[in-house]
N, C-alpha and C positions, 0 to 999 in steps of 0.2 A: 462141405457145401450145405446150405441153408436147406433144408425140408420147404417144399409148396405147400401150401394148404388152400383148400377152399374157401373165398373168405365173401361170410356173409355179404358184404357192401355190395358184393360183382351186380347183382341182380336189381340194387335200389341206381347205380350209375347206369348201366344201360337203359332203364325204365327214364330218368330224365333226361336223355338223350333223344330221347323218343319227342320228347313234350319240351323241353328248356333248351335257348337258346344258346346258354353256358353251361357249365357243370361244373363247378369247382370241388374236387377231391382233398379235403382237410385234414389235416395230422400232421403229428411229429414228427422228427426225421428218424430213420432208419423202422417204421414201421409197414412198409410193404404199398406205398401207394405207387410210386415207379411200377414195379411190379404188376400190379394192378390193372395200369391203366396198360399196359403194355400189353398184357392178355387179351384186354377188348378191343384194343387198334390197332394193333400188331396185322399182315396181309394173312385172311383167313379166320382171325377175329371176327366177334360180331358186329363190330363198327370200325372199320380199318381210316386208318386218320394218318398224315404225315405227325411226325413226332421232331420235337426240338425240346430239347433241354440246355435252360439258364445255370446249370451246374457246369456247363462248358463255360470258356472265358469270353471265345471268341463270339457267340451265340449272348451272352449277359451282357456284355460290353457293346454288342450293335443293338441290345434292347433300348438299354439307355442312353444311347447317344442319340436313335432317331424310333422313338416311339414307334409313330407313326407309319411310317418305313418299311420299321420291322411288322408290322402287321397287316400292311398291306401284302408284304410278301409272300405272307403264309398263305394267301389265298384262300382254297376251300376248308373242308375241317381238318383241324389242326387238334394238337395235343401241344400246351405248352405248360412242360415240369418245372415245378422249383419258382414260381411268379412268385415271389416273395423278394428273386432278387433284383426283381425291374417294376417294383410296385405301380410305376406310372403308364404300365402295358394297360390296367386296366380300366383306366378311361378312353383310351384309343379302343380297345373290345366294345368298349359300351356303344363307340361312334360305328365301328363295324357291323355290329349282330342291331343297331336300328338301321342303317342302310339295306341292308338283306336281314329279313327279321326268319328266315330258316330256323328250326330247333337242330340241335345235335351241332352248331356251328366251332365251336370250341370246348374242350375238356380242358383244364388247367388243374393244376398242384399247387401245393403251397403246405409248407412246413411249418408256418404261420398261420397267422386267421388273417388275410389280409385284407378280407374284408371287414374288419374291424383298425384297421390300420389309420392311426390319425392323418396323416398327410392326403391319405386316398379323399376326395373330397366328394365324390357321388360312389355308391358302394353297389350302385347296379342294381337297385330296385327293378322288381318283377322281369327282370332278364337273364338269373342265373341261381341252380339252384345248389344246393352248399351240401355236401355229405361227409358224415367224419368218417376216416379210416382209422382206426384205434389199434394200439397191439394186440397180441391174438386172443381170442377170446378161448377161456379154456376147452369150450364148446366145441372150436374151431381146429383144433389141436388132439381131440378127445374123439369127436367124429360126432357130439350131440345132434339131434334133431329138433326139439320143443324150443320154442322163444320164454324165457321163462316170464316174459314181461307180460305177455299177450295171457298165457296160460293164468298167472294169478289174475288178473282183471279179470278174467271168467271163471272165476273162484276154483282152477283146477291145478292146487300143487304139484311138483311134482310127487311121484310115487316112484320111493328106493327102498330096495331092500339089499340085507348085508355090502353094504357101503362100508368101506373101509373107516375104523372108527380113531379114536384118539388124535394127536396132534401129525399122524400121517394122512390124515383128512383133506389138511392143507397146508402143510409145512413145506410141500417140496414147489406145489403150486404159486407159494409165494414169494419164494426162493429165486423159482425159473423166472416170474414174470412173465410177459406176453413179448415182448420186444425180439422177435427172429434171431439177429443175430446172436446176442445174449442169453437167449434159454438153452443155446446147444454149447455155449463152450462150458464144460467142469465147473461147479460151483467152486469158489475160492478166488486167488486172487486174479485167474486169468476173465473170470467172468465179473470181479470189482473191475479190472483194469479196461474190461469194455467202458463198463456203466460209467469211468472217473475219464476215459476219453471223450466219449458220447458229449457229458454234458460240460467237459472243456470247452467243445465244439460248440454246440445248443448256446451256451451262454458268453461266449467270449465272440462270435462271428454273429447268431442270429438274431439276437437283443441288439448288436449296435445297426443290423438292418431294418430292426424293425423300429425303435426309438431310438436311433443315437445317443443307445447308454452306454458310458466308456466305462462305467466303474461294476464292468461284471461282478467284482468281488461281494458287490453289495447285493444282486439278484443270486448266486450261489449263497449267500452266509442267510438269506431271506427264506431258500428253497429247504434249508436245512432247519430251520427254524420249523420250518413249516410240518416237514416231516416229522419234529421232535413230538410236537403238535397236534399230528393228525389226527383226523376225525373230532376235533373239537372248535367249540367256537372261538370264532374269530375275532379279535383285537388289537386293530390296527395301531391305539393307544398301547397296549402292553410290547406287541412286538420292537414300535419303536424305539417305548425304553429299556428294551433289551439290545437293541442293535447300533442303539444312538441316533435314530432316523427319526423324521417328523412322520406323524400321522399321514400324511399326502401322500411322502415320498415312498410309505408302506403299501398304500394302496395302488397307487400307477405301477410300484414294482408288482405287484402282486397281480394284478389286470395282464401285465406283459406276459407270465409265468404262465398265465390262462392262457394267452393266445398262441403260447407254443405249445400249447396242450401238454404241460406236467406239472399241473396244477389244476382242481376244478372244485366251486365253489358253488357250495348248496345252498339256497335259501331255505328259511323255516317256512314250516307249511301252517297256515292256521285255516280256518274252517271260511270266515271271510277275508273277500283276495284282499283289498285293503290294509286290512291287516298284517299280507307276509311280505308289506315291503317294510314296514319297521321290526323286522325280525332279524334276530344277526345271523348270520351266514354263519355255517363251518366249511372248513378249508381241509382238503384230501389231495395228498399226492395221487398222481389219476393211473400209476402202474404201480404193483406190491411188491416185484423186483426191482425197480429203481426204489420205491420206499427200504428194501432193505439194504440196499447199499446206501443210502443216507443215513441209515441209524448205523451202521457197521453191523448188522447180524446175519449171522449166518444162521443154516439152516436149526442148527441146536439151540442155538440162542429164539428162534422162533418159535422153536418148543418150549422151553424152560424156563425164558423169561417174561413174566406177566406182563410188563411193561411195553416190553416186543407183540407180545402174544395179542392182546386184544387190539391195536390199532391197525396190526398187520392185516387181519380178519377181516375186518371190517373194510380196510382199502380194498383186499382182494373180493369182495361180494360187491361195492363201488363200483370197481374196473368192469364188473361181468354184466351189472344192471346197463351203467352206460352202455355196453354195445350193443346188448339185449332192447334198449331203449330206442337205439337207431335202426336196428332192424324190423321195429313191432307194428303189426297190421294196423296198429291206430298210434293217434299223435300224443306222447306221452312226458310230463315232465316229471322229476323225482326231486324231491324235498326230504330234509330232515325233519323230525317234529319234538320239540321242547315248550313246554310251557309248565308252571307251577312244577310240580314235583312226578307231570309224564316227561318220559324220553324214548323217542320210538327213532332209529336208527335211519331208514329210510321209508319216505313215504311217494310212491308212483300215483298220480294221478292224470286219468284221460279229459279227453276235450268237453264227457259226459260231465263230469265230476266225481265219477266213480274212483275209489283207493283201493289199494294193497298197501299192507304196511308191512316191513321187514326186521326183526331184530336179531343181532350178531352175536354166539356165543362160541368163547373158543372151547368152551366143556361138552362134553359127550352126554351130561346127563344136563333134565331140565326141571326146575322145580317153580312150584307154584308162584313164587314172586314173580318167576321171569316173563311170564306173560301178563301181570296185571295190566302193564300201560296198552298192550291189545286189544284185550279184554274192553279196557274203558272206553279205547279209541271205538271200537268197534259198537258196545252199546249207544252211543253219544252220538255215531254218525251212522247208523243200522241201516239207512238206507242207502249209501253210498259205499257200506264196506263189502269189500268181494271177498277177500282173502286176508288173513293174517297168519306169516310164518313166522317162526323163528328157527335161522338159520344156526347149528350145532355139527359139533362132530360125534355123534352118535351115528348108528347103523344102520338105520331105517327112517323113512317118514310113519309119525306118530300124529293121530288126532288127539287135539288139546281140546276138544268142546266146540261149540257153533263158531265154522269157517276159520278154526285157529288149528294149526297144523306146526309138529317141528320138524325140519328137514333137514337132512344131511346137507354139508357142502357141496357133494358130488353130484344134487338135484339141482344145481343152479348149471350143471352143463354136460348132465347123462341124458 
């Protein structure tokens, strides 16, 4: 039986309940948002709601025969799971929650982003507000308390001592992945044969509802590409002539990957905003357990093999910002940062313009090159830097000199 866990989101959903007419609960499937919503509207919840789920036939199949109908019926507030398989519900919502403009009027799910869905043709501006449920964050799972998002914006690393060091730092963390079902069964092939069902599922049903793409084979052989990949930038030219695809048809595949949430894409960050939209993206598998069942490594091969070793790293510090990002007391976005001959790993920055910047090493020890692109970032933008780490599997957090700190793995969720 799957372990509960307390999961950050619960406290940002009921809060737009409060204030938004909609709620939409975002993620992937099999990451705990059923669950979820089910705890807050469930009788004796803190906001009890009738409940219907589009994962039933008879419930999806009266969605899309009469929209309308079906939303009328639900009456007061409702909870409706899995809208992604009656995408056309949510302009009949839009016509509901302006007739009675109440907040807290509906919670919806979605496996997809479907509010980025092309067919949907009004995506419900200022009537509903969008929260991602992401797999667990090791925080979540670990029992942490600190946002480590919030905490570097106020230039306060974390502080660890004897942390577990070498590649047991994060071997087993990247192994488990965040995905509930999947971190509990034995690593090997009962725990591939979740992850190679999973995204049978994801890609062979959810992709044809969400663009009526029939050639799953082509969004799997793309997602794998992608993993091979990861953490580097992106070429929607190089990928096609590896897979035989036009540049376009890279990109639309690759957008789709986004909106099921297992795939997510960084902009470069430069100093003016103008600037980071001709910046190229890099592309990150958005879980380190699904990354490593895409490359085939097991937990030893995470240790051992370099090739494994640093991309895995760096997905799994990826996976822990993102949720860290949607949980943080301010509004925060994260960027990569490349230019001339710096490369800083992840760069968070708030609505001030203030930064943190993050660099990823799978070695225990750290020596003076690995912080230079910090170091420069940091004098260059002195007024806007709060924090610079670099994330190691060493033992302890170590000050590297003004606001540069190297931290253990285990500080991104002790």
């Amino acid at each position: 039986m799957t372990e509960l866990f307390d999961r950050r989101a619960k406290p940002l959903v009921i809060e737009s309940l409060e204030h938004a007419r909609i709620v939409f609960v975002a993620g992937a499937r099999q990451v705990g948002k059923t669950t979820l919503v089910t705890e807050i509207t469930q009788p004796g919840g803190e906001r009890p709601m009738r409940f219907v789920t589009l994962d039933e036939q008879a419930a999806r199949q009266a969605a899309k025969d009469d929209p309308a109908g079906f939303i009328a019926g639900l009456g007061g507030p409702a909870v409706i799971d899995e809208i992604q398989h009656a995408p056309a519900l949510l302009l009949e919502l839009k016509r509901a929650v302006d007739t009675h403009t109440v907040p807290g009027r509906f919670l919806i799910t979605g496996s997809a982003d479907v509010l980025a869905h092309r067919k949907v043709i009004d995506a419900l501006p200022g009537r509903v507000d969008r929260i991602e449920l992401w797999p667990l964050a090791r925080c979540e799972i670990e029992g942490g308390e600190l946002n480590v998002v919030d905490e570097l914006l106020a230039g306060r690393p974390p502080q660890v001592t004897r942390a577990t060091a070498g590649p047991d730092a994060y071997a087993t963390a990247i192994s488990e992945g965040g995905y509930p079902e999947a971190r509990i069964r034995p690593a090997g092939r009962l725990r591939n044969r979740w992850f190679r069902d999973y995204l049978a599922g994801t890609l062979g049903k959810d992709l044809l509802e969400l663009a009526d793409l029939r050639r799953a084979d082509e969004a799997d052989r793309l997602l794998r590409l992608i993993a091979s990949q990861s953490a580097n930038l992106l070429s929607y030219r190089k990928i096609g002539q590896q897979l035989e695809l036009d540049d376009k048809t890279v990109k639309e595949h690759t957008a789709l990957l986004e909106q099921l949430f297992l795939v997510r894409r960084l902009s470069g960050w430069r100093p003016g905003l103008g600037a980071r939209e001709a910046a190229r993206p890099k592309a990150y598998v958005c879980d380190p357990g699904l990354l490593a069942h895409l490359l085939g490594a097991d937990e030893t091969r995470i240790r051992t093999d370099d090739q494994v070793k640093g991309k895995a790293c760096e997905t799994l510090v990826l996976a822990e910002l993102l949720k860290h990002a949607g949980w943080a007391e301010q509004t925060v976005h994260l960027f990569h940062y490349q230019r001339d001959r710096e490369d800083i790993d992840f760069i968070i920055e708030n609505n001030a313009g203030e930064i943190a910047a993050i660099e990823v090493k799978a070695a225990a020890t750290i020596d003076r090159r690995d912080r230079r692109s910090l170091e420069r970032l940091r004098d260059a933008r002195s007024d806007a830097f709060r924090a610079g780490i670099i994330v190691h599997a060493g033992a302890q957090t170590i000050p590297l000199g003004d606001r540069l700190w190297a931290v253990p793995f285990s500080g991104l969720w002790t």
